[in-house]
C-alpha positions in Angstrom: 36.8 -44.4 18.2 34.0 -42.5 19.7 31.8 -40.5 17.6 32.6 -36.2 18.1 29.7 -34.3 19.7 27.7 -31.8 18.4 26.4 -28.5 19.3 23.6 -27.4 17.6 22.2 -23.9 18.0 18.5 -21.9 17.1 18.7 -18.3 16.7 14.6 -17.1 17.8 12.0 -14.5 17.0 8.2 -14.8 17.4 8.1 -18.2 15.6 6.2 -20.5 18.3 3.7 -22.0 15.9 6.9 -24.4 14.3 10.1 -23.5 16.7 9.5 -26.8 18.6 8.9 -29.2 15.6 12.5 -27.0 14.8 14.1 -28.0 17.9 12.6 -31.5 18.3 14.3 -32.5 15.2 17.4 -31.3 16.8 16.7 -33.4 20.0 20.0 -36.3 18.8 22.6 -33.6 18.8 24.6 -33.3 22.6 24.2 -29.6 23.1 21.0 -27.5 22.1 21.1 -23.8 22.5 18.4 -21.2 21.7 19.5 -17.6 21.4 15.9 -15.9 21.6 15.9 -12.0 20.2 13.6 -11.1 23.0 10.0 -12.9 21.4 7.0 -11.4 22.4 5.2 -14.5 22.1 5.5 -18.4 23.6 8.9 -18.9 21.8 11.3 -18.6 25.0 8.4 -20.9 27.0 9.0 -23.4 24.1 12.6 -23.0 23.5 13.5 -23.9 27.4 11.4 -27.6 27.1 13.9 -28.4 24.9 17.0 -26.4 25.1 20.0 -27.3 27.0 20.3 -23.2 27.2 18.4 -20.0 26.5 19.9 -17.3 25.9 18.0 -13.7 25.9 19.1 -11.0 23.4 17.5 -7.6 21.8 15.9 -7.8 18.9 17.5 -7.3 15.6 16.1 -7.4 12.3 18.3 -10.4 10.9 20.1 -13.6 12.1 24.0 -12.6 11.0 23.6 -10.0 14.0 23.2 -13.3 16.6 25.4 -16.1 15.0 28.8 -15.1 16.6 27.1 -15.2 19.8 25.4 -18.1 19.4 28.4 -19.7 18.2 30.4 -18.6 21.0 28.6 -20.6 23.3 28.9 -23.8 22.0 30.8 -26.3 23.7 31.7 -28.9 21.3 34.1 -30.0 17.8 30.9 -29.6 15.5 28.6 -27.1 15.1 24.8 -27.6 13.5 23.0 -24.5 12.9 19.6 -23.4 11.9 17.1 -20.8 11.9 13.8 -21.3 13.7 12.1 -21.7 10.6 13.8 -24.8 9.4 13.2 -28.3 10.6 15.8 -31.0 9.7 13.9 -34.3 7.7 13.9 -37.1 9.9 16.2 -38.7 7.6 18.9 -36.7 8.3 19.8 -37.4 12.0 20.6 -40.8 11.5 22.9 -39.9 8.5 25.1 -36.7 10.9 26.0 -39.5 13.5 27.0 -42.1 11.0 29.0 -39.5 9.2 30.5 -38.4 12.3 32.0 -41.7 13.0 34.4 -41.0 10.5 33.7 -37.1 8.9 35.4 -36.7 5.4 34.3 -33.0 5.3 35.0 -29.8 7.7 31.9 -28.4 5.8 28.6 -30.4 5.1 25.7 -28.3 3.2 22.4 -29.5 3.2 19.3 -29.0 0.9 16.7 -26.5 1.8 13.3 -27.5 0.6 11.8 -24.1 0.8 8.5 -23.2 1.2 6.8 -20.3 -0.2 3.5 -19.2 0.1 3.2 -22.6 2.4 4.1 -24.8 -0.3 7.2 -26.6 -1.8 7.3 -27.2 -5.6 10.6 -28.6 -6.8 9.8 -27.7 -10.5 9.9 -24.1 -8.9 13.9 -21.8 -8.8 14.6 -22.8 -5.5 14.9 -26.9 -6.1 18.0 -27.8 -5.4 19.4 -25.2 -3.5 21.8 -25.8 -0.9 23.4 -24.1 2.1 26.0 -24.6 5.0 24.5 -25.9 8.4 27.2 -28.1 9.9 30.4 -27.5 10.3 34.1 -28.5 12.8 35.0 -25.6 14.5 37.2 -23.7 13.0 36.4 -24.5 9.4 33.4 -21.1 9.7 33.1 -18.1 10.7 30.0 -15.3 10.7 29.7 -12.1 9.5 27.2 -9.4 9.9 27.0 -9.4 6.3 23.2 -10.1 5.0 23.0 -12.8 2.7 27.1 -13.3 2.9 27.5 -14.3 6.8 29.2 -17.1 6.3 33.1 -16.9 6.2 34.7 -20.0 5.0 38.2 -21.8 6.6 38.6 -25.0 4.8 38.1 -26.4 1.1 36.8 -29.9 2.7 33.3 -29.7 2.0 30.8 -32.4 1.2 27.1 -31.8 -0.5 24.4 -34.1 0.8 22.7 -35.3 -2.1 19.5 -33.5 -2.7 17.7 -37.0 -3.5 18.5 -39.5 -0.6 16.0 -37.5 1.9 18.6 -35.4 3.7 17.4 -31.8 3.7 16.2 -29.1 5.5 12.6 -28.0 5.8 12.6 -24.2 5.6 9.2 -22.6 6.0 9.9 -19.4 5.1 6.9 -17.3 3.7 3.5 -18.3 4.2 2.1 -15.3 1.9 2.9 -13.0 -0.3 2.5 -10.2 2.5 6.0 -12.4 4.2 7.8 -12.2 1.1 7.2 -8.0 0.9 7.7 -7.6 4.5 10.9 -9.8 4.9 12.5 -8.5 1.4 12.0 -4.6 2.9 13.6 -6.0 6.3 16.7 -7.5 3.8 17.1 -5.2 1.8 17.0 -2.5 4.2 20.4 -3.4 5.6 23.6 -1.3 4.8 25.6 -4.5 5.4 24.1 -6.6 3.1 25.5 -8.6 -0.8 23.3 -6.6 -2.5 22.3 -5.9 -6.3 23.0 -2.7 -8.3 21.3 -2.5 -11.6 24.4 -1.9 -13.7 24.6 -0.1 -17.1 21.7 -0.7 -18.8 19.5 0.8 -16.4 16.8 -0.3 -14.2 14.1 -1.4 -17.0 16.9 -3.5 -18.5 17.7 -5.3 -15.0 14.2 -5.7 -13.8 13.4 -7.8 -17.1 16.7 -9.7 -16.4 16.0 -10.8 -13.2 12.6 -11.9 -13.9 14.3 -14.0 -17.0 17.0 -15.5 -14.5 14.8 -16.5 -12.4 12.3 -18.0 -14.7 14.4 -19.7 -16.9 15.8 -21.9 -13.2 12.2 -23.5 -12.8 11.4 -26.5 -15.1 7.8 -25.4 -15.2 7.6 -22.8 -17.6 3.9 -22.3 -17.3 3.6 -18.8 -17.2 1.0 -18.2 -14.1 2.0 -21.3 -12.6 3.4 -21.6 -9.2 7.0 -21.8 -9.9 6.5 -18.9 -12.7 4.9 -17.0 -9.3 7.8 -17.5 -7.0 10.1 -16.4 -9.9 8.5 -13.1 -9.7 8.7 -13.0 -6.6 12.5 -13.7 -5.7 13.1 -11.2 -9.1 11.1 -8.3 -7.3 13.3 -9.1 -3.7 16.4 -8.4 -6.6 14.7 -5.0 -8.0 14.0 -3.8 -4.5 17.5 -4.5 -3.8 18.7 -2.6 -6.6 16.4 0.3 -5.8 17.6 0.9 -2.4 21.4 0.3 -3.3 20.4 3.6 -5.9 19.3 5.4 -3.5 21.6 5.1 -1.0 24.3 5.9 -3.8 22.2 8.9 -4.9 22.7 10.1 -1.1 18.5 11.1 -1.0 17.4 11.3 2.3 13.4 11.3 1.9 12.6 11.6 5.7 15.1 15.0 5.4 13.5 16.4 2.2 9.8 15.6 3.9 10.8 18.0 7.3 12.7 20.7 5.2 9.2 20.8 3.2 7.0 21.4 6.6 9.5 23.9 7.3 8.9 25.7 4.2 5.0 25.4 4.8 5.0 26.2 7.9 7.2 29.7 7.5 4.9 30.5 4.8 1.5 30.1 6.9 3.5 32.0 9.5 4.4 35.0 7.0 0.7 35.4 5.5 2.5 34.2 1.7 -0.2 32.1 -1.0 1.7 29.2 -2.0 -0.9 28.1 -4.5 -3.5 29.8 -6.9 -6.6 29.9 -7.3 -7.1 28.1 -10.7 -4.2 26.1 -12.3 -4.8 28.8 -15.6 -3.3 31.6 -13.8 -0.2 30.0 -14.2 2.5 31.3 -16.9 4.2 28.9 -19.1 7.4 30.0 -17.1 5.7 28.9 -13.8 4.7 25.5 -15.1 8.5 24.8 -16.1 9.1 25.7 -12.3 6.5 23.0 -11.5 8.4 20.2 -13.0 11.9 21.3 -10.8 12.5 19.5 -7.8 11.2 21.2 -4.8 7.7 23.1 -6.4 6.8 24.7 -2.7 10.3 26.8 -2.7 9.5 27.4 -6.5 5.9 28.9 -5.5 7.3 30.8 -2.2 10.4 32.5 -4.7 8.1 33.7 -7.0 7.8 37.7 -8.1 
């Protein structure tokens, strides 16, 4: 019986320094398809030496956005994805075809050997972790949901085994400047599984997450490397909870902001003083007023 074929698909942004190690290590699979999200740098260039397709697309700030797409132009019974910051192990090629000779799954998830700040420690939270990347067609479906994307059709699912050398290289955050900047991209989505910091309030979740994350590492050095990318992944969790407040809260800072111009700006236009002279000139009664929430109507109400 002849082995199934595989489509394998890249979804692309900006990431030419490793997007053709990504794709080379896809290079066994039948069908290779790149959706690029419109890179500004030698991605596409680097995508079509390899690619059996390349497909153009506008930007967006995450992957879930793409993967429909980029599904929907596959061709064949099983499905690999990745992002263009993972690179399968060179182990792992071999062991898709053998499997697919005879699959006993609908669902295979692999390992991801992340690295963070350029470096993989697997004393650190994130050793074993592992996430869906192959699939029969059929047996997943995508969201736009951040962090919850993938929909799942069948209960046949088989774990590689995080020690035989079947994984997935994720190079995910060179710095700590990628962490920040890709957890305020994240988190920043209205469709997304977020965090809310629940009834014990926000001190009370902040120290929780940093306990739950620590306590997953078997290095419990406390400024040690895995004890840093703890404290990182628990500050992408408080972040999230954050935001999810303030959406909930309805605040609108960007609003607020104008309708204060507006205020200063009618006042320099009618000739009032906002603000005295020395802060002593100001009665008991107007530094109560200070402390409300919008002090430059406070000062332009004033007797």
């Amino acid at each position: 019986m002849p082995r199934a074929r595989i489509s394998a698909f890249v979804i692309a942004f900006n990431r030419a320094p490793i997007l053709g190690t990504c794709l080379r290590s896809l290079a066994f699979v039948d069908e290779l398809i790149v959706v690029d999200k419109s890179s500004t740098d030698e991605s596409r260039t680097i995508a079509e030496t390899h690619a059996d397709d390349v497909v153009s697309v506008p930007w967006t700030p995450t992957v879930e956005e793409t993967r429909t797409l980029a599904l929907s132009l596959c061709h064949h019974e099983w499905i690999l994805f990745m992002d263009d910051d993972e690179c399968l192990s060179a182990e792992a090629a071999g062991r898709i075809l053998a499997e697919l000779e005879n699959p006993t799954a609908d669902i295979y998830e692999f390992p991801l050997r992340h690295y963070i700040l350029g470096r993989h420690d697997e004393a650190a939270y994130y050793w074993p972790e592992h996430h869906v990347r192959l699939f029969r067609r059929g047996a997943i479906t995508f969201s736009r949901t951040v962090h919850a994307g993938i929909v799942r059709h069948s209960e046949q699912v088989m774990r590689f085994d995080a020690s035989d050398g079947i994984c997935i290289h994720h190079l995910s955050h060179p710095d700590v400047s990628a962490w920040i900047e890709k957890t305020n991209r994240y988190t920043s989505r209205a469709d997304r599984a977020g965090l809310k910091s629940g009834p014990a309030g926000f001190a009370a979740f902040a120290h929780d997450r940093i306990d739950y994350w620590m306590a997953r590492g078997t290095d419990q050095t406390p400024d040690g490397y895995p004890a840093a990318v703890a404290l990182l992944r628990a500050v992408y969790d408080m972040v999230d909870a954050v935001k999810a407040w303030e959406t909930d809260s309805g605040l609108d800072g960007a609003a607020r902001f104008k309708q204060t111009c507006e205020v200063l700006e009618q006042a320099r236009a009618g000739g009032q003083r906002i603000f005295r002279g020395r802060s002593g000139d100001r009665s008991s009664t107007q530094a109560e007023r200070l402390a409300e929430h919008d002090p430059v109507k406070t000062y332009l109400e004033r007797d």
